[in-house]
C-alpha positions in Angstrom: -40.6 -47.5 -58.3 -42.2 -44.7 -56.7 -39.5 -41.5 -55.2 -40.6 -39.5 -52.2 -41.1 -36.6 -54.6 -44.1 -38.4 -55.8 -46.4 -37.8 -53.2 -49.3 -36.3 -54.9 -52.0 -38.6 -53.4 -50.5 -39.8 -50.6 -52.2 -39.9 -47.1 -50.6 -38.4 -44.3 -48.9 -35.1 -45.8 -50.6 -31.7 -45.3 -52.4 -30.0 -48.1 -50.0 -27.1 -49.1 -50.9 -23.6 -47.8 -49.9 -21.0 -49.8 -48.4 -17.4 -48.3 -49.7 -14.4 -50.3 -47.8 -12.4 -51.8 -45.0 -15.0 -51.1 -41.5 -13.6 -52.1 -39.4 -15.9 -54.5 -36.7 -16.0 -51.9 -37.0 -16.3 -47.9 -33.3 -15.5 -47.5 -30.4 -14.1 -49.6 -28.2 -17.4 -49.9 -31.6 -19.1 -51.4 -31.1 -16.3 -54.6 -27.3 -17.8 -54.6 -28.4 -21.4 -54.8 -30.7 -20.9 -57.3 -28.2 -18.5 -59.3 -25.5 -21.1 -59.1 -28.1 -23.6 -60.4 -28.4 -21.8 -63.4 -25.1 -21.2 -64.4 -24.2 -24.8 -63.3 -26.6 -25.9 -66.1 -25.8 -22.8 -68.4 -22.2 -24.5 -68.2 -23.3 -27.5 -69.3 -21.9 -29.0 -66.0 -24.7 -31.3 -65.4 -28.5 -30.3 -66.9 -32.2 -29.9 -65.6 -33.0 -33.7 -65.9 -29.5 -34.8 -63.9 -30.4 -31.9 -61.5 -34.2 -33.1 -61.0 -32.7 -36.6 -60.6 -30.4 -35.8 -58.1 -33.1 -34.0 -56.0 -34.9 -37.4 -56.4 -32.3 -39.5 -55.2 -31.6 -37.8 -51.9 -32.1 -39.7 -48.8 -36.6 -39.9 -47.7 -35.8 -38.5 -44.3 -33.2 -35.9 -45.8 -35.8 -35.1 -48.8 -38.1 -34.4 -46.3 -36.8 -32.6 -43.7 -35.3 -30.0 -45.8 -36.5 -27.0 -47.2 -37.5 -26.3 -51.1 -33.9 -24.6 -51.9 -32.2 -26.8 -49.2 -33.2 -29.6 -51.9 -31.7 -27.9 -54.3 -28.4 -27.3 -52.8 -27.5 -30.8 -51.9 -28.7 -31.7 -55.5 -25.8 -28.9 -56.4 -23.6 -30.6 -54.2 -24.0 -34.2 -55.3 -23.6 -33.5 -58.8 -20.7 -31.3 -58.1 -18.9 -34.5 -56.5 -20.3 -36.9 -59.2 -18.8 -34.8 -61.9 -15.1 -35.0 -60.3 -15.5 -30.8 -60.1 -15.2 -30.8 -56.4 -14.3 -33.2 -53.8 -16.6 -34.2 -50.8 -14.0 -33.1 -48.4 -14.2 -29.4 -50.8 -17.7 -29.0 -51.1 -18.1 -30.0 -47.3 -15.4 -26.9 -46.8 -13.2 -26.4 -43.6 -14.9 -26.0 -40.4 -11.8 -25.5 -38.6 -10.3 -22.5 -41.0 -7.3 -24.8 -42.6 
């Protein structure tokens, strides 16, 4: 069975354009995402494969509306709650200051 991560050869998606000189973050709270990452895995809370997987397993129309590190923060997320280290209700937070 083919993920939506395996588009390579697909019709109908752009070819990618690269930025010059692109920096490796757009915005600070990328840097945090992909620091947390690492010492997620460092940890030995869940590791690269389990990461990539969850990545893979996120919803097609989620997958591909969201950005490279947006990917990578719901992957954080899911494992979080998969692991019993967080909650949903936790890692969702509290939008009305509780």
């Amino acid at each position: 069975m083919s993920r939506i991560n395996d588009v390579g050869g697909m019709a109908g998606f752009p070819p990618v354009v690269e930025e010059p000189d692109e920096p490796p973050f757009h915005a600070d709270w990328e840097a945090h995402v992909f620091a947390l990452n690492g010492a997620l895995i460092k940890r030995g809370v869940y590791d690269l494969d389990e990461f990539r997987d969850a990545q893979e397993r996120l919803p097609v129309q989620q997958y591909l509306a969201a950005s490279y590190y947006e990917r990578w923060f719901a992957a954080i997320t899911t494992l979080l709650a998969e692991k019993g280290v967080a909650t949903p209700e936790e890692l969702a937070g509290d939008e009305h200051g509780h």
